[in-house]
Every structure is written in C-alpha cells, then in structure tokens.
C-alpha positions in Angstrom: 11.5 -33.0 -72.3 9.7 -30.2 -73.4 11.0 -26.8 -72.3 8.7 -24.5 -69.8 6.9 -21.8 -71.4 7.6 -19.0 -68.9 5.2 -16.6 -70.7 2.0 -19.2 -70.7 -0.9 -18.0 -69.5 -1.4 -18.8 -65.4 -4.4 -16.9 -64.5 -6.7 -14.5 -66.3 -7.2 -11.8 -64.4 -9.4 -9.6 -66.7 -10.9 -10.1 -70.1 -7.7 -8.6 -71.6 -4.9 -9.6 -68.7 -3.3 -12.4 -67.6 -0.9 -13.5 -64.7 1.8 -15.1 -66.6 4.0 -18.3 -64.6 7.2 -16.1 -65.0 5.3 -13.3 -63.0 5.0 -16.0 -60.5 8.5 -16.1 -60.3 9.1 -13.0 -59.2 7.0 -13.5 -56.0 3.6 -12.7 -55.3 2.5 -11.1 -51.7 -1.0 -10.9 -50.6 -2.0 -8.8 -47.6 -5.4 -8.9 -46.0 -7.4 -8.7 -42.3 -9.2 -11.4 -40.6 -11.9 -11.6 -42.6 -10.9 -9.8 -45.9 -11.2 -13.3 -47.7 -7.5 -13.6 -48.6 -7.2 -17.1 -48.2 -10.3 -18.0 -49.1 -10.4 -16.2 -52.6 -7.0 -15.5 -53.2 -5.7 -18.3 -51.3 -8.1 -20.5 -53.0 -7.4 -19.3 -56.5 -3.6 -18.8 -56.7 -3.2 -22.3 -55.2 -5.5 -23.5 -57.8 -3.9 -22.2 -60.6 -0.2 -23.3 -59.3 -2.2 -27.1 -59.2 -3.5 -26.8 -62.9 -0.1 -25.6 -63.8 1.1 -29.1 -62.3 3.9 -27.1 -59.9 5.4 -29.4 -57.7 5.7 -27.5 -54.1 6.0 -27.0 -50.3 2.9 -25.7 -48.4 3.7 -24.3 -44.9 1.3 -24.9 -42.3 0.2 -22.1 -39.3 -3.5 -22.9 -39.1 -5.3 -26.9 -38.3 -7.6 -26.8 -41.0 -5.1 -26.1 -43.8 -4.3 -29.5 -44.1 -7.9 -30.5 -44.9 -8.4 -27.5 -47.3 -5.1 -28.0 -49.4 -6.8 -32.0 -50.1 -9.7 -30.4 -51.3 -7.6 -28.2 -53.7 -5.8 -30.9 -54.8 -9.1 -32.9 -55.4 -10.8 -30.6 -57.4 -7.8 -29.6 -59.5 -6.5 -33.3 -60.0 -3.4 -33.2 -57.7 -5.1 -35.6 -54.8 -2.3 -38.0 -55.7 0.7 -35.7 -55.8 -0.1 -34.3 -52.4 2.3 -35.9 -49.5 1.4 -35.2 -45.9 4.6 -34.3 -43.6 3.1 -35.3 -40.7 4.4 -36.9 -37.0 4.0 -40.5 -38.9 6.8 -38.8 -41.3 10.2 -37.9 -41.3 13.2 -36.3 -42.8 16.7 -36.9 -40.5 18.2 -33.3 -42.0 21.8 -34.1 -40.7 22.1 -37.2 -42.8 19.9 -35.4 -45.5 22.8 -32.8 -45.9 25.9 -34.7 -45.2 24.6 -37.1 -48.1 24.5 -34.7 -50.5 27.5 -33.2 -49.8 29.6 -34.8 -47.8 32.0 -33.1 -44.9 31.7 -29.7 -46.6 27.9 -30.1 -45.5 29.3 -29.3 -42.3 28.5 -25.5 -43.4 25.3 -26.2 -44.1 24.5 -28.3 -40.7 25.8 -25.6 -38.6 23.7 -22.5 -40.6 20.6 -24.2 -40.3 21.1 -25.3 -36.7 21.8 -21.7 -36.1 18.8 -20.6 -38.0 16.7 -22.7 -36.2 18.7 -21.0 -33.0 17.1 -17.6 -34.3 13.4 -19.2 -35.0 13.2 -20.7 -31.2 14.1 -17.2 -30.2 11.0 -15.3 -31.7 8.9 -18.0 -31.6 9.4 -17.3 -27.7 9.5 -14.0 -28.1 13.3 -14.2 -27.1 14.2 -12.5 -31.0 14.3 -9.2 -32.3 17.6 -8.5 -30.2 20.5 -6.1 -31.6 23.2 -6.9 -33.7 25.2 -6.6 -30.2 24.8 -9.9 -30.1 27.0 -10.6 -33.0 30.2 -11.9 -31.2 28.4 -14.7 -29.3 26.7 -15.4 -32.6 29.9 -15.8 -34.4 31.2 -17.6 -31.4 28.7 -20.5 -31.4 29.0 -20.7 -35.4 32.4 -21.4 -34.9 31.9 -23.8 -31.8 29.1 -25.5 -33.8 31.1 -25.8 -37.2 34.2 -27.6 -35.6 32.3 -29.8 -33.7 30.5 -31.0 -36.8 33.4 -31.6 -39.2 35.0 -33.1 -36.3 31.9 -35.6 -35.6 31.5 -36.0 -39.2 35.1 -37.0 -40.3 35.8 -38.9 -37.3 32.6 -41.4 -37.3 31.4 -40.8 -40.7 28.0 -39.8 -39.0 26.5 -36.6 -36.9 23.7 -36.6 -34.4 21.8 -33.8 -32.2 22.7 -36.3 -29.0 26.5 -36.5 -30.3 26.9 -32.7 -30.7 25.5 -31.8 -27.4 27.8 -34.8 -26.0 31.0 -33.6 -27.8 30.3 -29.9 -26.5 29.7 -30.2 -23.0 32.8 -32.9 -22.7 35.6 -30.8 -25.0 38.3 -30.3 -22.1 39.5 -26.7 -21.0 42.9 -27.6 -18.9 45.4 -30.2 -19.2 45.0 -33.2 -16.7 47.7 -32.4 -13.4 47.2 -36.1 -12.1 46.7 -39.9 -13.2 43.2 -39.6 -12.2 42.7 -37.2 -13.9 44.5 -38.2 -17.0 42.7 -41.4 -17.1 39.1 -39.4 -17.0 40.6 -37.3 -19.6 41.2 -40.1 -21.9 37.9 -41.3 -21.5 35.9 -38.1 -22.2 34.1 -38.2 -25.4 35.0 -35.4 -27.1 38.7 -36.2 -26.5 38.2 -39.8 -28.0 36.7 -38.4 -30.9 38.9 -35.8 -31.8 41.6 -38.2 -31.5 40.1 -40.3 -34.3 39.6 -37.6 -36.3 42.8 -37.1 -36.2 44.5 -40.1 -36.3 42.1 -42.5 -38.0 39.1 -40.5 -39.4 36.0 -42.2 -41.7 36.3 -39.4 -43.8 39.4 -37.3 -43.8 39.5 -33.6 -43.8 40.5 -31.7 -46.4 44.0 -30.0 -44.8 42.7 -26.9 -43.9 39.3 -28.1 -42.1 41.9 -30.2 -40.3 43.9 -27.2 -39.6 41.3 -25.4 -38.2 39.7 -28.1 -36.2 42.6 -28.9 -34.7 43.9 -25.0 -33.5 40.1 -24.1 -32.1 40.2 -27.3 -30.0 43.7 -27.5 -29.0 44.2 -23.8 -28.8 41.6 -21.8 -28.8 38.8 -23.4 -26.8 40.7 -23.4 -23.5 41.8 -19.4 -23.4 37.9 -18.4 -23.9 36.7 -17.1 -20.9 34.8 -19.3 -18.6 31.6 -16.9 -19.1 31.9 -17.2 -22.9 32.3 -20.9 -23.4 29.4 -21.4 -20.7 27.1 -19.6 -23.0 28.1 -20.9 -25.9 27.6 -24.3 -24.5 24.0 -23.4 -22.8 23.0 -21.5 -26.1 24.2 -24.7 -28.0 22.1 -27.2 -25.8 19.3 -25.3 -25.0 18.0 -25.2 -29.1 19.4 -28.8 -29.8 17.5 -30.6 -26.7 14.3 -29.5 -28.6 15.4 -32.2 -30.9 16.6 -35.2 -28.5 13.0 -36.4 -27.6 9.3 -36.0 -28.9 8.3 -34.6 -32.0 11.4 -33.3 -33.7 13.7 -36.3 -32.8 10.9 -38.3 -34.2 10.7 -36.2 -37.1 14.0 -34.6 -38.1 16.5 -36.8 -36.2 14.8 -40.4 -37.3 14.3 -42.1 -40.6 13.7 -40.5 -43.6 10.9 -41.0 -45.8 9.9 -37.5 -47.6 13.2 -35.6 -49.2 12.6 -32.1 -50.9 13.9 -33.5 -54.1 10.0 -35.1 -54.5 8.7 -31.7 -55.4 11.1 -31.8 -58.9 8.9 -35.3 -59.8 6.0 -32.5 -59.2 5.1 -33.6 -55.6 3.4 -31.0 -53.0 4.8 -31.8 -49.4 2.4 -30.3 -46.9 4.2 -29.5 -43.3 1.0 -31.1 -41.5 2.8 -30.1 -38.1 0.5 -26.6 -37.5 2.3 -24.0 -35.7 -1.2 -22.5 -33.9 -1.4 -27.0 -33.1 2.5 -27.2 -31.8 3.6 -24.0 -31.0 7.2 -23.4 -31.0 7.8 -26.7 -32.5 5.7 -26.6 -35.5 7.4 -23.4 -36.1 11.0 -25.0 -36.1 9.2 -28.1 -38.1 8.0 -25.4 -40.9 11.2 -23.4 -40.7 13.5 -26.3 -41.2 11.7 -27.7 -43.9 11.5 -24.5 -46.3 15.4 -24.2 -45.7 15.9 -27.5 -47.1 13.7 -26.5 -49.6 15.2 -23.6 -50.4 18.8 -25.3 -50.3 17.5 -27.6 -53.0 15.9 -25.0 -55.4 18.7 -22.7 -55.2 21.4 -25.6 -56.0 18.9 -27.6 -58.5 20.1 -25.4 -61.8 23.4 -28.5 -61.3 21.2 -31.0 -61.5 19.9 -32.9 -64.9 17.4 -30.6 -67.6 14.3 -32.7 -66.6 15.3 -31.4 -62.8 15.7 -27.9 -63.8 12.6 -27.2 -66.0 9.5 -28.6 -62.8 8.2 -24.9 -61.9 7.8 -24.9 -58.2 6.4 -22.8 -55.8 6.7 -22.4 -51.6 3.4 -21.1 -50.0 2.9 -19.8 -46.4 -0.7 -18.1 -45.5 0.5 -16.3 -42.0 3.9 -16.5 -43.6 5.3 -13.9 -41.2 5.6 -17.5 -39.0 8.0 -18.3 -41.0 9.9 -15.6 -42.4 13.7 -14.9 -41.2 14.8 -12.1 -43.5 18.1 -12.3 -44.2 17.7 -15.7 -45.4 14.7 -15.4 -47.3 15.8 -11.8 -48.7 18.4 -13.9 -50.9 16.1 -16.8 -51.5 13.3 -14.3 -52.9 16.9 -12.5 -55.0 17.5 -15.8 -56.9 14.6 -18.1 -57.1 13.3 -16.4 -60.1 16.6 -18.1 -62.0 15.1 -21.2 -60.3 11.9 -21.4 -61.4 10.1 -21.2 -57.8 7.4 -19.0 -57.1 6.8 -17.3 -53.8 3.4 -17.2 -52.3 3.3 -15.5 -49.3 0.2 -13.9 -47.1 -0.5 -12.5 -44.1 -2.6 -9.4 -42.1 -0.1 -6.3 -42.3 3.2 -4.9 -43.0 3.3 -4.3 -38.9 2.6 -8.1 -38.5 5.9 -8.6 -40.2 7.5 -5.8 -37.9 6.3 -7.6 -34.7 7.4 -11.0 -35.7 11.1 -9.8 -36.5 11.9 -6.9 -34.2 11.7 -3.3 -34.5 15.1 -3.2 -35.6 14.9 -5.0 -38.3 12.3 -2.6 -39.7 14.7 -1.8 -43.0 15.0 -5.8 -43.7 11.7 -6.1 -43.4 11.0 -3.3 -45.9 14.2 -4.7 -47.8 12.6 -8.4 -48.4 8.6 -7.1 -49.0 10.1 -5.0 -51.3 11.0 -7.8 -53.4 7.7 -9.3 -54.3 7.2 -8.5 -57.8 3.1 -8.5 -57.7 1.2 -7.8 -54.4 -2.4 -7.5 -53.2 -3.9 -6.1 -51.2 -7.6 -7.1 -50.0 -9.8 -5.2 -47.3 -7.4 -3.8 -44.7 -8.3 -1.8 -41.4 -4.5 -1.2 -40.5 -3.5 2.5 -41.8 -0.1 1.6 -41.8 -0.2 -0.9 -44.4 -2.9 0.6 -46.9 -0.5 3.8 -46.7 2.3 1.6 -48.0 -0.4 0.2 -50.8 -1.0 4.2 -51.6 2.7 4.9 -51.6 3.5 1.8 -53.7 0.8 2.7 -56.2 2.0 6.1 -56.5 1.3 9.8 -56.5 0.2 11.9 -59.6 -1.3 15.0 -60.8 -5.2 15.3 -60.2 -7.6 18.7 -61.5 -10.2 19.9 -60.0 -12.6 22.4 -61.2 -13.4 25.3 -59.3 -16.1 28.4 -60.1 -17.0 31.9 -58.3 -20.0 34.2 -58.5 -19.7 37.8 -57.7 -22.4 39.6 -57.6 -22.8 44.0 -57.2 -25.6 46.3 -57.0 -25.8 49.8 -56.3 -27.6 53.1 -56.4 -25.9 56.1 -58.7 -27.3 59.8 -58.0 -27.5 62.4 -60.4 -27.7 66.0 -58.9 -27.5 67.6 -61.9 -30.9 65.9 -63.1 -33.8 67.7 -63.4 -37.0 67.3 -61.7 -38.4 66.0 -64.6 -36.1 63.2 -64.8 -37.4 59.7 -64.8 -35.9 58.7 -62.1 -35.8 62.2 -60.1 -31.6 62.0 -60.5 -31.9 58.3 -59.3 -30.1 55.1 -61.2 -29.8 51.5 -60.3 -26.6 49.0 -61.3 -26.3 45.7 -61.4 -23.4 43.3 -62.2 -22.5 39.5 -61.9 -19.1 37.8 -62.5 -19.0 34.3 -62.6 -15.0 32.6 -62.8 -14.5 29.2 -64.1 -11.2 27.3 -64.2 -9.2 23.7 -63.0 -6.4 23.7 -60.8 -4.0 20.6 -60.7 -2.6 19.5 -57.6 -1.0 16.2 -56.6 -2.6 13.3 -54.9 -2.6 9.8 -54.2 -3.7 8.0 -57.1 -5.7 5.5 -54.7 -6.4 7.2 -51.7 -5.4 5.2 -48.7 -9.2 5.0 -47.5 -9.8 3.2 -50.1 -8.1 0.0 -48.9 -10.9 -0.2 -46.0 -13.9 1.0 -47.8 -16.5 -1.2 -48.6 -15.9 -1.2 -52.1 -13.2 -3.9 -51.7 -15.7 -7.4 -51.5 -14.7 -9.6 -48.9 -17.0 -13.3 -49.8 -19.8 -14.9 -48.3 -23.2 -15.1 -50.1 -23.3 -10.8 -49.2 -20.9 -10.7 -51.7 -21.8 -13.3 -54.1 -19.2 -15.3 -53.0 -16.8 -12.9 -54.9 -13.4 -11.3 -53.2 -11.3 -8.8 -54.6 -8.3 -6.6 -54.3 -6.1 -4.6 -55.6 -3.3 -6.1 -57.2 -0.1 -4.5 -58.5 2.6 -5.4 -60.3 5.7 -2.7 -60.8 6.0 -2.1 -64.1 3.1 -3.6 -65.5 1.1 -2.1 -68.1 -2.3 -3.4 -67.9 -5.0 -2.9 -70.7 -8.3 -2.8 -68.1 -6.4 -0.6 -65.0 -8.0 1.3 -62.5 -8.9 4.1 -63.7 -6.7 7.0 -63.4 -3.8 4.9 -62.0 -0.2 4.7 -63.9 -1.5 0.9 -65.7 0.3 -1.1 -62.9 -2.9 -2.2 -61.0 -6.3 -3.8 -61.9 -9.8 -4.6 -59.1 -8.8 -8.3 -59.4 -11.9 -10.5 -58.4 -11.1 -13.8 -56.7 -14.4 -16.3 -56.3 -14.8 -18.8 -52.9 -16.8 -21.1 -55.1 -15.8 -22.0 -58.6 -12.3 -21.2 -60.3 -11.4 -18.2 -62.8 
C-alpha cells in the first residue's frame, strides 16, 4: 500500500498557498454567526476537499437538512457510495461492540462512556456545568458502575442496559435475619449473579478484578450510607432507562450493522439522528458515536499498515453539541499521530462557554486552543472577534503626524526718524511647520474588523463568494494580510463551484 503523503496539496487557498492534509491534522476550527456563510462556503468546501482526498469519516448531525446536504457533497465529489446513513433503521449495540474487542478489561471502557453519556444528558438538560464538588459521587458511581460490569460480564459472558439497572437496584445491603428472608435473598438477581461469577464464571477475572469485585460487593456496598447508595442507584437508572425502550434501545442496545472500523475501508458514517429533530437523544446518539470513534482512531496505530495509513476526519457544524472537554481535549492532543482531522464549527467562543459551564471557562480555552488553523467568518459577538484580534496578535504601527505654527507681529522703532519708511513701524512674519511618525502598538487586525462588511457572507450580493480570516500559528504565508506577522490570509470559500 502506498504510504500517505502528509504534505500533498488539500486545498489551495491562494495562488501561492496551500492547505496541506497534515495541517488537517492538527485540527481546523471555524467560527461564524447565523448567516456569515460558514457552512455554506466553508462547510461546503473543507468537506469537499476531505471527499476528493477520499477520507473515510464521521459527520455529526445537529441540524435536519445536513443529512440531505452531506449526499449532495458526496455526489458531486464521487463519494455517494461511501456515504452510510446512521439512522433509526440502523444500529450499533456499543456494549457488545466494546466487550468484543476487548474482552472483560472493556469493562473500563463500558463504564467511561456510560458515564460520559451521564455528563451529556446533564447539559443537554441543562442539568451540567456543576462544580467539581460533585467529584465524590462521580467517583462513587464509576466505581458502582465498573464492578457491576465485570461482574455481569464474567459471570454470563454478556452485559445489557436492562441487566445493569437489574443487578443495581437488587445488590443486597444486610444479611438475611430469617428463612424468608434468606430464601428472597437467594433469589435476588444480583446475588445469583455474583455467585456465578464467583464460582462458575463465562469468563473468569483476572485475580485482582476478582479481588475487587468481590470486597465492594461483600464489603463495601453495605457500609455506604443509605443517602449515598440511593443516589448512586437513581443517578445510575435515571441515564440508563434512556436506553431500555425507543430509540436508543433500538439503536445502541440492538443489532449491529454499522461499526466505526468502516471509516478505515474509507466509509463516511453520517449520525442521521438530528439533535435540533431528537433533542436530548440525538445528542447522546451523536455523543456516543464520536466516542467510539474516537476509541477506534486513537487505538488504530495497533492495527495492520493498510489500517493505519486511511486519513480520517470527524466533523460537527454546531459542534459545541457535542463537545465534552476533557475528553475531546486529549482526543484533539493525539489524533494528529492518528491521522484524523478535526473539523469543528459553530457561532462563538461564548457558545462553547454556555454549553459547558462557566466553570469550565479555562477547559474551554484549553481545548480551542488546540486547533492548529481557525477561521473566522463575519462575527457580531465582541467577545469572540477579540479572541481573533488577540490570537492574531499585536505589533508596532506609525503614524505620521505634522504641525503649523504660525506668528506675526508689529516691531516699533522710536529711534526712527520721521522720514523713515515706515514712520518707526515694522511687520514680522513666521511659520513653522513639524513633520515626524510616532510608533505605537496596535492590534494588527482590529477587532471591528471581524463584523465589518468587508468579510463576504454568500448569496448572489456577494457573488456567491464567502470569506474569512484564517490563521494558522506559525504559518508563514507568501500572500498574507497585509501588515500581519504571515500567519493569516482573506481566504475565499465559493457556495457554488469548488476551489
């Protein structure tokens, strides 16, 4: 298989500079009102040039009509038949997915993204965004949620939403007193599976899984305080029931016919499950399927060359959706070793704020940060085209500067004589006239310009033409704007046509 060229051309974005696919690699982040033409020009022409490049990928979906428009990029660019629709007809059952590729230690795995998907239900409802006060219970339902899974897994070789929630709310807390009670004991089903895992498991345990299994259950479970394994338990059951009937059983808890592993054969899995369309639940849908995406891109550099070389690329317009930072902080770290381009877009830095919590203002700033080329397109919020003038930089400007002074006066003479010309009169006259440059430091794009109408924003007004300013740290471009330190070019992105 022929090796990837990393430095091959993957856009032309003037005469004399290109957009190379290792740029992509290092993320790209567009930013852009309602109406600024972002997804229409740059949208339309990154996506475009990520088809050509024949990247396999995963679209995420906020908006109804993306569906529809990512066919007709795939159409014109050749891809129609790579394109797979993850729709309600589809499905992907993640528990099997994970435990199948690796085995009881998936039970790590099972319980993060459960817990992730904890964290998304919580903004999605505006629940998120909380203190890291909440760590403890956290940590408490990792731990609940972990040991339930390994001891599910190991025990019937097999792990289900319905089983967790079952094996949860049935783990005993006392020690029968009577034969009654012994006999319902016996029969409860967390007891009857933990006895198999520890007598006659599918899989066994590796010694200290079984170790700690068996002390949090036997142990540890019954001294937590009423209070504390109540909301562990509700905090548990209250995410997973999401998953026990409609859309996400159907689709994540079902039969599998779409894996991740499709986009190394150079596949593009669109999430067809809208978030603005299902709410809360196309949120988790998205959310769950660019962590198993991510999973498999960070863990393909084990698998086979022809595996490793397929560049990829994830895509959100309105990605703030879809965005958890801490997790997508390290994805954004490492996927550049992977070969997975970033695409992200939506309205503001603020929008990003909102979505994850005033508090997390620093991990926002922390994972935008890490986009190696943004854009930015027309922009009414002042916070963000501040951060576009602060990104871009500061430097020393002159300005010329001149002064007139002007005298005139009368001189007398008393000595004169009365035949003097003037009768001891004179006149005077002067003018000085100062020219010089002062230097001063300014932003080298003022942030005014980011919502001035010199930024084109499509539609036949415009020629159908879009542009922004895009910036790339440490670029050094041959056609910059002028008076700028090289690292950022007017990029024009067209609504009809291709570059």
């Amino acid at each position: 298989m022929t090796a990837l060229k990393l430095d091959s051309k993957l856009l032309q974005l003037t005469p004399t500079d290109f957009f190379s696919i290792r740029d992509s690699f290092e993320g790209i982040l567009c930013l852009g009102q309602t109406g600024s033409g972002k997804t229409s020009g740059f949208g339309k022409t990154i996506s475009g040039a990520v088809l050509r490049a024949i990247f396999g990928g995963l679209v995420l979906v906020a908006k109804p009509d993306e569906v529809d428009t990512w066919k007709q990029w795939a159409k014109e660019h050749g891809r129609q038949h790579d394109l797979l629709i993850f729709d309600e007809t589809q499905g992907i059952n993640f528990m099997e997915y994970e435990f199948a590729r690796r085995g009881v230690e998936a039970a790590n795995s099972v319980t993060d993204t459960i817990l992730k998907l904890l964290d998304t239900a919580n903004l999605a409802t505006g629940q998120g965004g909380g203190k890291e006060g909440e760590k403890f219970w956290k940590d408490a339902t990792r731990q609940c949620l972990l040991y339930s899974t390994a001891c599910l897994y190991a025990a019937q070789g097999k792990v289900t939403i319905a089983d967790i929630i079952k094996f949860v709310t049935t783990v005993p807390t006392s020690k029968p007193a009577t034969e009654a009670e012994e006999h319902a004991f016996a029969q409860r089903f967390a007891v009857q599976l933990f006895k198999r895992f520890c007598v006659n498991p599918t899989y066994p345990p590796a010694p200290d899984m079984r170790e700690a299994v068996t002390s949090y259950f036997v142990h540890q479970w019954a001294t937590l305080a009423d209070k504390t394994r109540s909301s562990i338990v509700i905090s548990l059951t209250a995410t997973l029931n999401r998953f026990t009937t409609g859309l996400l059983r159907k689709c994540f808890c079902d039969q599998t016919t779409i894996l991740p592993e499709l986009t190394l054969a150079k596949k593009i899995i669109v999430v067809g499950i809208p978030v603005l369309t299902y709410q809360e639940d196309g949120v988790i849908a998205n959310v769950l399927w660019k962590l198993l995406f991510q999973r498999m891109v960070d863990s393909r550099n084990g698998l086979a060359p022809q595996f490793r070389e397929t560049p990829l690329f994830l895509y959100g317009d309105e990605m703030h959706y879809f965005t958890s930072t801490a997790s997508d902080d390290l994805f954004l770290s490492t996927c550049r070793s992977s070969r997975c381009a970033v695409i992200a877009m939506s309205q503001s830095v603020p929008t990003f704020y909102a979505q994850m919590g005033k508090d997390k203002s620093d991990s926002v700033d922390g994972y935008l940060g890490k986009f190696g080329t943004k854009v930015f397109c027309l922009q009414a919020d002042p916070r963000t085209n501040k951060y576009a003038a602060d990104l871009i930089g500061k430097g020393l400007k002159s300005r010329k500067s001149s002064s007139v002074a002007s005298s005139k006066g009368i001189n007398t003479n008393r000595g004169g004589t009365q035949n003097s010309a003037h009768n001891g009169f004179s006149n005077s006259e002067s003018t000085n006239e100062t020219i010089g440059t002062q230097e001063y430091e300014a932003y080298l794009i003022e942030p005014n310009f980011f919502a001035s109408n010199q930024l084109k924003t499509g539609s036949a007004r415009h020629q159908f033409e879009v542009s922004g300013v895009w910036f790339k740290a440490g670029a050094n471009f041959t056609q910059p704007i002028p008076e700028t330190n090289r690292n950022c070019i007017l990029a024009t992105f067209l609504q009809k046509g291709t570059l």
